[in-house]
C-alpha positions as CSV (number, residue, x, y, z in Angstrom):
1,X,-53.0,45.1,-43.5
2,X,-53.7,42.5,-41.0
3,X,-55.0,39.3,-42.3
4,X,-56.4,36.0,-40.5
5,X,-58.0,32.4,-41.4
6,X,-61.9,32.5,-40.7
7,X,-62.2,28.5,-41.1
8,X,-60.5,26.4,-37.8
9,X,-58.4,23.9,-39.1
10,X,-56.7,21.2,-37.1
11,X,-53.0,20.4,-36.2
12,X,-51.7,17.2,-35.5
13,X,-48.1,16.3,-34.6
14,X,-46.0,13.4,-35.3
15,X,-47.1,11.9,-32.0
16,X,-50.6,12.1,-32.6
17,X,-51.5,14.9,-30.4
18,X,-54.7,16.6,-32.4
19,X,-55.3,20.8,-32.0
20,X,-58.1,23.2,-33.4
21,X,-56.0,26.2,-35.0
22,X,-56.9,29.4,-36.3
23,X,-53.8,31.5,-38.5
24,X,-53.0,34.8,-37.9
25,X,-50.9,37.7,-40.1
26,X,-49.7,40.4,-38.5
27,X,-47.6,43.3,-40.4
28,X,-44.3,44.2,-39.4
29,X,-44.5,48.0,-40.4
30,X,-47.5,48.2,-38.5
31,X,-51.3,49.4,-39.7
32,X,-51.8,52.9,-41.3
33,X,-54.9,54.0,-43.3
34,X,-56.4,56.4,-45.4
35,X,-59.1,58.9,-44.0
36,X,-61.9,59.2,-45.9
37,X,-61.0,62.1,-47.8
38,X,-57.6,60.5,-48.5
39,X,-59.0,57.7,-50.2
40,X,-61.4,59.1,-52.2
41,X,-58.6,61.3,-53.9
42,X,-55.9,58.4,-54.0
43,X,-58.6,56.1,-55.3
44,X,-60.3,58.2,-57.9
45,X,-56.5,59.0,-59.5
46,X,-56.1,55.3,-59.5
47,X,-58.2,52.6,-58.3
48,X,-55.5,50.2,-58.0
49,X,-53.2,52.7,-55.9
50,X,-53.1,50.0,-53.4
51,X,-51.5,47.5,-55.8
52,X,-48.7,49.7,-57.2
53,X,-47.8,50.6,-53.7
54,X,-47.1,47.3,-52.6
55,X,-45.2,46.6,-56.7
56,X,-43.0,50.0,-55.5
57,X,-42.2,49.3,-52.6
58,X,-40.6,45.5,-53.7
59,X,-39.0,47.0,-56.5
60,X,-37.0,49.1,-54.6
61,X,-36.1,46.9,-51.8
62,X,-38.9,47.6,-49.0
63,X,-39.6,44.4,-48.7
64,X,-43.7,44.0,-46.8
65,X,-43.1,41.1,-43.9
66,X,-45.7,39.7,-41.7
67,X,-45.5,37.7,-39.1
68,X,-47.6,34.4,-38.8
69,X,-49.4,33.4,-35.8
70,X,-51.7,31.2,-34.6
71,X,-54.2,30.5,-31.8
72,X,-54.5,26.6,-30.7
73,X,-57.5,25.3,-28.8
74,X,-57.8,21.3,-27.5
75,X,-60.7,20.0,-29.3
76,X,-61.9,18.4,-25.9
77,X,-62.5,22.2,-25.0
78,X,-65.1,23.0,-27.5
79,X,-68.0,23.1,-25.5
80,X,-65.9,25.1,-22.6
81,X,-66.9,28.0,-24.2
82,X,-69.5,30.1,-24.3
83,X,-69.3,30.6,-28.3
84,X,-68.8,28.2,-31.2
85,X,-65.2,27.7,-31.7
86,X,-66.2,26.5,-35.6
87,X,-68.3,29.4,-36.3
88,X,-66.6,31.4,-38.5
89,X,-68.4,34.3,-37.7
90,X,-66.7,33.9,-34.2
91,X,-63.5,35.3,-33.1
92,X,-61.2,33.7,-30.7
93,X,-60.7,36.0,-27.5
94,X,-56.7,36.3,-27.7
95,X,-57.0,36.8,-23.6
96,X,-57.7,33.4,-23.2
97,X,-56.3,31.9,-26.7
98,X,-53.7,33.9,-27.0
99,X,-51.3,34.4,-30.2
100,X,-48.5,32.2,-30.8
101,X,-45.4,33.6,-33.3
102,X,-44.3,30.7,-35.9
103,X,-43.2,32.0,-38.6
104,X,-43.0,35.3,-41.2
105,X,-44.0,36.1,-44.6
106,X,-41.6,38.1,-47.2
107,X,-42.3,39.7,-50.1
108,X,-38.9,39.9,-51.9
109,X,-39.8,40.3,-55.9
110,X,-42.2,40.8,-58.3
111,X,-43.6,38.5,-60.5
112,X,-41.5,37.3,-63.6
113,X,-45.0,36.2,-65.6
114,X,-48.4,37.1,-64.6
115,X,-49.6,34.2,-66.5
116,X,-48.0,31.5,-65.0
117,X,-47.2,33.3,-61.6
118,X,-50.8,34.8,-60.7
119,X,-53.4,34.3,-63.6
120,X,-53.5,30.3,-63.0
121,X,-53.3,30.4,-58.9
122,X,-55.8,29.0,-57.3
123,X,-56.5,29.4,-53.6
124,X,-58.5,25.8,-52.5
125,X,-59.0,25.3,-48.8
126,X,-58.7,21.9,-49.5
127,X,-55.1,21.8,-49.8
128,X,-53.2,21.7,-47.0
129,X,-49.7,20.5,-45.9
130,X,-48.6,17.5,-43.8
131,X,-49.8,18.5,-40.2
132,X,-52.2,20.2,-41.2
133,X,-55.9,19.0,-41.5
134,X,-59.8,19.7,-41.6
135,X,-61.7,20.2,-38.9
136,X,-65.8,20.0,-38.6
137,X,-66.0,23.8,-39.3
138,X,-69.3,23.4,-41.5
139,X,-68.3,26.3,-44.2
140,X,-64.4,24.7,-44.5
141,X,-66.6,21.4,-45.2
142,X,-68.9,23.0,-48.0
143,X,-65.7,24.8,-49.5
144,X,-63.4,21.9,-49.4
145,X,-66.5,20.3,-52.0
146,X,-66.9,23.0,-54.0
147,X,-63.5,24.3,-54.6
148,X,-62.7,20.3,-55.7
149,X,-65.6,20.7,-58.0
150,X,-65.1,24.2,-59.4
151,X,-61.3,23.9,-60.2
């Protein structure tokens, strides 16, 4: 399953220079889906088929990988466009802000304790590494508040 960021965040290297970003997953193995009939069977035997799938296939050594990518914009291009770069209902055209490989994603093992490894992990768009910042993206904003407040 493919998987991307709807908030724009902002990069900003060491020497300053500041970028809109939006992050990008990509599988390696490619997209397949159930038709409609398929799922209805799979999911009525067991709702979470999708779950144990993805627990097989780690515990015996098909290991899921995405790769990570990302689209960059120069903030002084915001208004060049003919849509809202900080919507989040928008999506970047990848014909003119094209993908950018960076990185990859593993899964290489399953969870020792659900407690401590799942049950207390918290996703906050608030927290973000070194580089990596906010942008004026009015829904990040209102998360980046609540989340602070809620967890």
């Amino acid at each position: 399953m493919e998987g991307f960021g709807v908030h724009t965040y902002t990069l900003v290297s060491k020497s300053g220079k500041v970028l809109f970003v939006k992050f990008h997953w990509k599988p390696t193995c490619g997209i397949k889906n159930l038709t409609d009939e398929e799922a209805k069977v799979v999911g009525g035997a067991n709702h979470s088929h999708a779950t144990k799938d993805l627990h097989d296939a780690i515990s015996s050594g098909n290991y899921p990988e995405w790769k990570l990518f990302i689209q960059t914009m120069d903030p002084a291009d915001e208004d060049k466009f003919d849509f809202d770069p900080l919507d989040v209902t928008k999506i970047w055209p990848e014909d003119i802000l094209p993908l950018q490989p960076v990185g990859r994603l593993v899964l290489n093992r399953t969870i020792d304790n659900f407690f401590n490894e799942t049950e207390q992990l918290a996703f906050n768009p608030g927290l973000v590494v070194p580089g990596i910042y906010y942008s004026d993206d009015k829904l990040l904003q209102c998360r980046i508040f609540a989340y602070g407040d809620t967890q």
